[in-house]
Each structure stands twice: as structure tokens, then as C-alpha cells.
C-alpha positions as CSV (number, residue, x, y, z in Angstrom):
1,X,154.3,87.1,119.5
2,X,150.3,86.2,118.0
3,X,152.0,84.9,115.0
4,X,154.9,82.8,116.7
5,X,151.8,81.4,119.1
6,X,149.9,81.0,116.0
7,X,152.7,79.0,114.4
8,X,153.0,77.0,117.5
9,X,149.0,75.8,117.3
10,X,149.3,74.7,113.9
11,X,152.2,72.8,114.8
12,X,150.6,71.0,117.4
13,X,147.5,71.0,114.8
14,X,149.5,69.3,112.1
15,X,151.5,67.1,114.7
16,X,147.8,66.0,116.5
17,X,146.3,65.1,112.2
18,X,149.7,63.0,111.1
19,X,149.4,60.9,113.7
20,X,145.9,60.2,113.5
21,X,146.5,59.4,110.0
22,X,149.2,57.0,110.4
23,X,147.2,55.4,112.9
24,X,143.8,55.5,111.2
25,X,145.7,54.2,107.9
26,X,146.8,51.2,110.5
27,X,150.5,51.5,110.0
28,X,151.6,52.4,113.5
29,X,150.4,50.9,117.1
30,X,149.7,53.1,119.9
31,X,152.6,55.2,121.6
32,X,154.4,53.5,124.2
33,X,157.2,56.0,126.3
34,X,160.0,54.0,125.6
35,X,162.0,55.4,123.4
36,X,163.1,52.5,121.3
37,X,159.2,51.8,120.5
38,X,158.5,55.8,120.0
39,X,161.7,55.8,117.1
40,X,160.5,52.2,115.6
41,X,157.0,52.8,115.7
42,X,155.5,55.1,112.6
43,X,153.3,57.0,114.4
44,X,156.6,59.0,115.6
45,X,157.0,59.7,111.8
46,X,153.7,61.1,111.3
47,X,153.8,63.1,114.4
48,X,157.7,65.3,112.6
49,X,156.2,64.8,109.2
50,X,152.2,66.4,110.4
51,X,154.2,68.9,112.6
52,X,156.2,70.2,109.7
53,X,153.0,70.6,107.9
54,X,151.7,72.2,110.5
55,X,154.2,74.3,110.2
56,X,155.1,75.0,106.5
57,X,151.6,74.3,104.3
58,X,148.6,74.7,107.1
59,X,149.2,78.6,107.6
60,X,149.2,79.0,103.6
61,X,145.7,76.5,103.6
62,X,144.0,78.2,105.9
63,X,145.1,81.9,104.4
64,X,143.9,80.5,101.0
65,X,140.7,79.6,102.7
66,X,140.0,82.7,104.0
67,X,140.8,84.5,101.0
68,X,138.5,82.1,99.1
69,X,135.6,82.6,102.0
70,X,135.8,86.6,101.5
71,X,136.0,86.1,97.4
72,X,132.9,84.0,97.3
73,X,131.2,86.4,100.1
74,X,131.9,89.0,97.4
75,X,130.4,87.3,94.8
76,X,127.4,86.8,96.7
77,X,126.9,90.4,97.0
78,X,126.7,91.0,93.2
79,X,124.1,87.8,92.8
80,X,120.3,88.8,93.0
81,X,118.4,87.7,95.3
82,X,116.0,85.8,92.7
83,X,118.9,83.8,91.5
84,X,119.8,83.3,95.1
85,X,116.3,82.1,96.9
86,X,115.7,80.3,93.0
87,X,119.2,78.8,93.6
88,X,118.1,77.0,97.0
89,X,115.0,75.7,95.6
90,X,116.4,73.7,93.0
91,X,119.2,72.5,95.2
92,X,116.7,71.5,97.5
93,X,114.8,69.4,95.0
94,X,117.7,68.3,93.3
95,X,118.7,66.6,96.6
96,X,115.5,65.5,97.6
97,X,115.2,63.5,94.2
98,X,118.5,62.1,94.9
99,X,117.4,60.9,98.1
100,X,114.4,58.9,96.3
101,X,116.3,57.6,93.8
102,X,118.6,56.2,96.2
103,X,116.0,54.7,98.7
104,X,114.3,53.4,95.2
105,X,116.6,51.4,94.2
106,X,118.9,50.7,97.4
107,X,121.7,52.1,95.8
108,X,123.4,52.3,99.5
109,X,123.6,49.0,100.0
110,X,125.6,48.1,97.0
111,X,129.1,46.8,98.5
112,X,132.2,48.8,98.2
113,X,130.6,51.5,95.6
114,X,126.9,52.4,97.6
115,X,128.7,55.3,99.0
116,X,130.5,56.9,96.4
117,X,127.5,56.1,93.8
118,X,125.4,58.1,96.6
119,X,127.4,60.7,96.5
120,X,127.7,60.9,92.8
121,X,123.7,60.8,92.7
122,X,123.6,63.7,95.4
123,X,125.8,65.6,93.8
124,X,124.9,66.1,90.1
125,X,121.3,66.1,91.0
126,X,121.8,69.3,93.5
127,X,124.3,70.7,91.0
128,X,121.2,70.0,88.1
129,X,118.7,71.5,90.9
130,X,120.7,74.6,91.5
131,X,122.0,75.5,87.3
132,X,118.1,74.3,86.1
133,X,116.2,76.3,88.8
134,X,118.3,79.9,87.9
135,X,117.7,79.7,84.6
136,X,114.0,79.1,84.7
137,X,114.2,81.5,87.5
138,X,111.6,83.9,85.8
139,X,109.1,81.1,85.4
140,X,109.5,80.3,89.0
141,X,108.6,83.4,90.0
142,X,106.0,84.3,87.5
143,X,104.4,80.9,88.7
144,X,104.3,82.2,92.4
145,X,103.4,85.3,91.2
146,X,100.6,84.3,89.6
147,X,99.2,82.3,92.2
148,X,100.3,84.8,95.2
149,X,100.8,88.7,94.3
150,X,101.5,91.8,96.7
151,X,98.2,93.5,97.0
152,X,98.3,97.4,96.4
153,X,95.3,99.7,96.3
154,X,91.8,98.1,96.2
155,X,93.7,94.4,97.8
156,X,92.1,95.3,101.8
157,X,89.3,93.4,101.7
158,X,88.0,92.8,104.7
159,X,87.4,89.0,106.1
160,X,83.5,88.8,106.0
161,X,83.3,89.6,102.2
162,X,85.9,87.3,101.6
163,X,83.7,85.1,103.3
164,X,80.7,85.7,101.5
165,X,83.0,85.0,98.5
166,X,83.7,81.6,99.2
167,X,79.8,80.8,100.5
168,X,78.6,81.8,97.0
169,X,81.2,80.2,95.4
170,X,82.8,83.1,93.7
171,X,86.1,82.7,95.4
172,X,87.0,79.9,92.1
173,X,85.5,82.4,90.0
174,X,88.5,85.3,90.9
175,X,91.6,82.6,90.8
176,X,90.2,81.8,86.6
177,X,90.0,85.8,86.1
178,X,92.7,86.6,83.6
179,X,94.9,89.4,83.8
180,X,94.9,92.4,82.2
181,X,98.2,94.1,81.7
182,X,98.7,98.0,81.5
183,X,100.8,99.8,79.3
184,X,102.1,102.6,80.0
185,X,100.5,104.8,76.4
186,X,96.9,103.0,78.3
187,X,97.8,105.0,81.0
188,X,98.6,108.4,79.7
189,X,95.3,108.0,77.2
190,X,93.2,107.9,80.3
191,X,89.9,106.2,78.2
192,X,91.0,103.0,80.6
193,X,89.2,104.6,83.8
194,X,86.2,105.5,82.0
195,X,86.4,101.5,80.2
196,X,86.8,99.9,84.1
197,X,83.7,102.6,84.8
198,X,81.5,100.6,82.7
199,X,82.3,97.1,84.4
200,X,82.9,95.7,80.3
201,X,86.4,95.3,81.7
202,X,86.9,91.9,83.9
203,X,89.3,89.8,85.5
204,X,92.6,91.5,87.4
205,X,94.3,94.8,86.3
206,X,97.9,94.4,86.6
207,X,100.3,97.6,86.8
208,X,103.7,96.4,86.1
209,X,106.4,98.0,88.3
210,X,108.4,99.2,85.6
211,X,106.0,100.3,83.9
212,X,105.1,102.7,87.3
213,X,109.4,103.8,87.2
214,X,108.8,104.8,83.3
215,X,105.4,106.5,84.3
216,X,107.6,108.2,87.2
217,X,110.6,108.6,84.3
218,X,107.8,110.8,82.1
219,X,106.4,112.9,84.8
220,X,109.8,114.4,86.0
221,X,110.4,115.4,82.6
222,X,111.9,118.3,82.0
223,X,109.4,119.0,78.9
224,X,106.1,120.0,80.2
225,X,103.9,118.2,77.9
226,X,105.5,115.4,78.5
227,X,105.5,116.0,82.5
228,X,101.7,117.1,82.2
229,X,100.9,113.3,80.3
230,X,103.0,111.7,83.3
231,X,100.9,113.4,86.2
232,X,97.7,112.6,84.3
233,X,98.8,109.0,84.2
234,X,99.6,109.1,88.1
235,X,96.2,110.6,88.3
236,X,94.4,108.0,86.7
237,X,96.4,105.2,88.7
238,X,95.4,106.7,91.3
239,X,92.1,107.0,90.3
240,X,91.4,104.0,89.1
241,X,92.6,102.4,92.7
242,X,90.6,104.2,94.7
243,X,87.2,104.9,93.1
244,X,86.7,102.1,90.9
245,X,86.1,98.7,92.3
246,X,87.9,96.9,89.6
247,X,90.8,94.8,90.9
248,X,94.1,96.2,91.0
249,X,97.0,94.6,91.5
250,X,101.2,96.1,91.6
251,X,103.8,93.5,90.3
252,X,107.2,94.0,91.5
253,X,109.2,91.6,90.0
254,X,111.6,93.1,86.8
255,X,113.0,91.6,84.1
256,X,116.8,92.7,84.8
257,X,118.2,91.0,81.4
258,X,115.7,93.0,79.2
259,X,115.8,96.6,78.5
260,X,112.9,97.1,76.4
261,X,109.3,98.0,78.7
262,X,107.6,96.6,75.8
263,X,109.6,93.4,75.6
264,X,108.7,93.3,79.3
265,X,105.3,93.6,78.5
266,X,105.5,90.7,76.5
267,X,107.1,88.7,78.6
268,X,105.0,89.2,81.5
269,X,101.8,88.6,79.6
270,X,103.9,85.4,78.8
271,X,104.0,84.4,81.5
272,X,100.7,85.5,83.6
273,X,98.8,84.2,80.2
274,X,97.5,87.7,80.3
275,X,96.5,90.4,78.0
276,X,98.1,93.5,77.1
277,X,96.3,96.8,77.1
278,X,97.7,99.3,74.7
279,X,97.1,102.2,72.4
280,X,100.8,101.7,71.0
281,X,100.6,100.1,67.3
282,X,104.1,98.8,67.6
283,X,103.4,96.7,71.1
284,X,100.3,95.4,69.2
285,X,102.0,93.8,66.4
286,X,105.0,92.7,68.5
287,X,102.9,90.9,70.6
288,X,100.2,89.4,68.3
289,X,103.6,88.3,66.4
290,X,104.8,85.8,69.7
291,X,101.2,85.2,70.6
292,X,99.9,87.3,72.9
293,X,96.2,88.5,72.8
294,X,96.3,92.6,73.0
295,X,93.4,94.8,73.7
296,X,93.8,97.7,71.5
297,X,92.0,101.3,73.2
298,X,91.6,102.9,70.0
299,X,90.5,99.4,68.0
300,X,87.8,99.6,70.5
301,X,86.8,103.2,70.2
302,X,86.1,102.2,66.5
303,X,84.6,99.1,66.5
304,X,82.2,101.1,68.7
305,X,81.4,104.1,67.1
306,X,78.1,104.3,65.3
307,X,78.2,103.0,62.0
308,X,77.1,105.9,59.5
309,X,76.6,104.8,55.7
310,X,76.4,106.8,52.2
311,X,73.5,108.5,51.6
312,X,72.6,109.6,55.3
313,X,71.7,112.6,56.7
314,X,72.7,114.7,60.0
315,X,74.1,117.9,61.4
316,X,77.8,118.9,62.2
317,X,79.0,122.4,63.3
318,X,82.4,123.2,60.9
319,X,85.0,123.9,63.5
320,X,87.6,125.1,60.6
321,X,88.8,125.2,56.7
322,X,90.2,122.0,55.2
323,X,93.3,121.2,53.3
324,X,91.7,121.1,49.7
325,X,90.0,124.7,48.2
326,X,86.5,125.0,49.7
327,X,86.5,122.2,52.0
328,X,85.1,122.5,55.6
329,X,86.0,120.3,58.5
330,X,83.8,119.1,61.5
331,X,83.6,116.3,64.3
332,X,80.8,114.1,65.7
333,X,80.6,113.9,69.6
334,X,83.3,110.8,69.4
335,X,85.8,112.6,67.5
336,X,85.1,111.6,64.1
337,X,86.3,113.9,61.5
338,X,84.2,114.7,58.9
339,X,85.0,117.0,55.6
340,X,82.4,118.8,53.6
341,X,83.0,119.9,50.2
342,X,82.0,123.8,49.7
343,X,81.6,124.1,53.6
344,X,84.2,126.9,54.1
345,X,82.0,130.0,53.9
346,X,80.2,128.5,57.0
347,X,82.8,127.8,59.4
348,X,81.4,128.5,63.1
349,X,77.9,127.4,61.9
350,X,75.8,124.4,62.2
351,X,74.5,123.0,58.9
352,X,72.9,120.0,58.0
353,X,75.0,117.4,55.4
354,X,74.7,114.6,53.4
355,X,77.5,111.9,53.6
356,X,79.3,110.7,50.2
357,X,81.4,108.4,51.4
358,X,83.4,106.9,54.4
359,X,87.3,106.0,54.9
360,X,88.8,103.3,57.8
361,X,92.2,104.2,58.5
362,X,94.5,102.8,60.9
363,X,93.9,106.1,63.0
364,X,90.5,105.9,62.8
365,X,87.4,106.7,60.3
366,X,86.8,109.8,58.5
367,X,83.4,110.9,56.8
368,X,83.5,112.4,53.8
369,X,79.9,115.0,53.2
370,X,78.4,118.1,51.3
371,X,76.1,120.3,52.6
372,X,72.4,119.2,52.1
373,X,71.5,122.5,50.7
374,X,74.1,122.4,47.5
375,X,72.9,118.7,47.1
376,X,69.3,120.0,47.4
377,X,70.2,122.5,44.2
378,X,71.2,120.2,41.9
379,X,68.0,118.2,42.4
């Protein structure tokens, strides 16, 4: 019964749009009831050729129509967000360009074509908008990013110290801080809460949120020393945001087509003009490679450990033996290794030494010594 009722509207439907056509298209006069006008007059013929249209071809339109509606409603679902809100944007500038270009150079007053070149403008400008703005979709958001993040841990400040800020001018001074990017093997080390300790560290600390999932990833291990470096990473996050009064800041946006972190890394930094901190070699040379300025943990723990020449003099305890026959093996307070020839027979003592010679490796320096008292003999 609903279907022979629905038939029955799209008759009438179909009936009602032929004859509008037929008299919009000037071919028919209005309907008179006298039945020699109604079978001369045209508008009879678009009234049997819209009703069998109505009838035949509108139910199969309108159930393509809905079955496109529900496809593209589908496809919506499986488009992000990002590609979605960056979608509108450039629509909306592609259109408002249109518009400009149009009023510019009174494009709609051109006889016969105004209209159709209008719409042509419109709609390759939107079309341009929409394509241009999804592909540069992670620049658009690493632009509004940059200029307006989600504030996480040390972000509350309250309104009278922002205040004070912009009296004393030091408001300009935070937005031309550059950001400092964590890595995840900066984490785990720890030395980065004892380096934002000593204030040497400035501008914004940015904690990447995948960089938080694979910190998350590592601690739920099912290793335990690599779930014990995940929790001490947590710890030091958490640290670091609540004692320290470095800036902190969480970005949430991810890079869905990249499945490297590091390649993330590098991309961010691209795009916050930031620097990466990192203990990891690889990262470094990655990203000095495309440009990127990295601040290296350990190149800093070299660069400033005291400088300790040939011919100098001090005392080391020998923790334990060393690889070659006779060889002892100690470490300064910062972890420098240092060997001593003929040392062995003192392991567990504390003896003074004279240093040889000194090696820079990529993992660090190691001192090379004999004991002052066998250097003493030979004199």
C-alpha cells in the first residue's frame, strides 16, 4: 500500500516538473478546461510525458540518491578529522578568492557568459582550496600549533603573573623561545631533569604524543629492564612537570602517514623550527642530514668534563682488572674510565697516577695512566 502511495506522489511529482518545464521552456500557454485547448496545447504533453517519469525513472533517481548519500556518509567516517576541518578551510578560502576575483574584475556583468564564468571561477578555486589545503594539511596544523598548543603540566598559570609578563615585556620574549623537542632515549637517560635543574636549558620543552604511546609501549614490556627504563622515563616526565619550572608543553597531533618515531621527530622539529634532544647517534645524524639542529646529552657531558692532559697527576680508586695482562681500571666522579698499566695487584685501593695519554671516542673519553710510584722508580 506505502509503495503504491509512493508511486502515486512521484507521479503527481513528475506530472507537477513536466509541465513546469514545458511552460518555463515557453512552448505551452496556460491550461484552459476545454478539452480541445488541453489536447492542442503542449503543456498536456509534458504533464503524460513528466507523469511517466514520475513513474518509471524518479523512484530509481531518488534510490540512487540515497544510496550515494549513505556511500559518501561512509566515506566520511574513514576521513580524519584533520583532512576534514583542513578540507573546509581551503574550500572556504578557495571561494572567498573567487568572490574577489569576481568583484575585481566584474566578471558578472559580462553578457550571456558572467554567470557561467562565475561559476567556473567558484568552482575550481574551491575545488583548488579543498585538494591544496589537505595536502599541506600538516603545515596547517603545525602552523596553529605553533602559535596555539594544549597546555599540560606546568601550562596553569595564573592571570596576575601573566600580567606581570606582559608589564615587563616578557610576554614577546616567550612567543621567540624555541622549542625543544624530547626523544624518547632523552627520556629514559634521565640527565635531562638534572640539565632543566640548572636553568642552561631555555625556550619550550615539547613532549611529542607519540613519543609518550612509545614511552607507554616500553614500560608495559614484558622484559623488566626494559619495563624498569619505561617507568623511570614516566618518572622523570613527571618530574620534570611538576618540580621544575621549565615550560612544558604535550603535542597531540601524529603523523598518521609515517611510521618511524624518529622520522616524526624530524618532521616535527620541521615544522616547529625546533631542536631535537637525543642521546640516540642514529637520530643525530638523520637529522643534521635534512637540517635540523640536535642537542646531543652525551656530546654535552663531554664537551663538559674537565679537560685532563699528559703528564698530570691525581688519584683514582681501581674498581677492577682490565682486558690486557696487568692493567687496572678506574673512573673519575663523571664516569670517565681510566686504565693504569701494572695496577692490578691494587684493585680495591686508592693510588695516586700519572696520565700517558688520552683517547675521544664516539662514546666518550678514556684516560690512559701508570701508577706514580712505578713512574717514580724509573726516575
Amino acid at each position: 500500500m506505502l509503495n503504491k502511495l509512493w508511486r502515486g506522489f512521484l507521479v503527481v511529482v513528475g506530472a507537477a516538473l513536466g509541465y513546469q518545464a514545458i511552460l518555463f521552456l515557453g512552448l505551452a500557454e496556460e491550461f484552459s478546461f476545454d478539452l480541445q485547448s488541453i489536447i492542442t496545447n503542449n503543456g498536456f504533453y509534458g504533464l503524460i510525458i513528466g507523469g511517466l517519469i514520475g513513474f518509471i525513472l524518479l523512484p530509481i533517481i531518488i534510490n540512487k540518491f540515497v544510496q550515494g548519500v549513505l556511500s559518501f556518509e561512509s566515506r566520511l567516517e574513514t576521513i580524519p578529522i584533520k583532512d576534514i576541518v583542513s578540507g573546509i578551510i581551503g574550500l572556504i578560502l578557495g571561494l572567498l578568492l573567487g568572490i574577489l576575483i569576481i568583484r575585481a574584475f566584474s566578471i558578472s556583468a559580462i553578457p550571456s557568459f558572467g554567470f557561467v564564468l562565475q561559476l567556473a571561477i567558484n568552482l575550481s578555486l574551491a575545488y583548488l582550496g579543498w585538494n591544496l589545503a589537505i595536502k599541506k594539511r600538516d603545515e596547517l596544523f603545525g602552523i596553529i600549533a605553533k602559535s596555539n598548543f594544549k597546555f599540560r603540566g606546568n601550562s596553569d598559570e595564573s592571570d596576575d603573573k601573566k600580567d606581570i609578563e606582559q608589564d615587563h615585556g616578557q610576554e614577546d620574549n616567550k612567543l621567540q623561545a624555541t622549542y625543544k623537542i624530547l626523544d624518547t632515549s632523552a627520556i629514559i637517560d634521565g640527565r635531562i631533569a638534572d640539565l632543566c635543574q640548572t636553568s642552561f636549558l631555555e625556550g619550550v620543552l615539547i613532549i611529542p604524543e607519540f613519543v609518550l604511546e612509545e614511552l607507554q609501549h616500553i614500560a608495559d614490556s614484558s622484559d623488566l629492564l626494559k619495563r624498569n627504563r619505561g617507568r623511570r622515563g614516566l618518572d622523570i616526565l613527571k618530574m620534570i612537570q611538576k618540580e621544575l619550572e621549565i615550560p612544558v608543553e604535550i603535542y597531540d597531533h601524529d603523523f598518521n602517514e609515517i611510521d618511524e618515531v624518529d622520522s616524526k621527530l624530524v618532521k616535527l622539529a620541521k615544522l616547529l623550527e625546533g631542536k631535537i634532544i637525543t642521546n640516540d647517534y642514529n637520530l643525530n645524524k638523520v637529522a643534521e642530514v635534512q637540517g635540523v639542529s640536535v642537542l646531543n646529552i652525551n656530546e654535552l657531558a663531554n664537551a663538559v668534563k674537565p679537560v685532563v692532559l699528559p703528564g698530570e697527576e691525581m688519584e683514582v680508586k681501581i674498581i677492577k682488572d682490565g682486558k690486557e695482562p696487568g692493567q687496572g681500571v678506574g673512573y673519575l666522579d663523571d664516569g670517565t674510565m681510566i686504565v693504569v698499566d701494572d695496577a692490578k695487584e691494587h684493585i680495591g685501593e686508592k693510588i695516586d697516577i700519572l696520565v700517558t695519554s688520552v683517547l675521544q671516542t664516539a662514546a666518550g673519553r678514556m684516560i690512559f695512566a701508570k701508577p706514580k710510584l712505578a713512574e717514580e722508580q724509573v726516575l
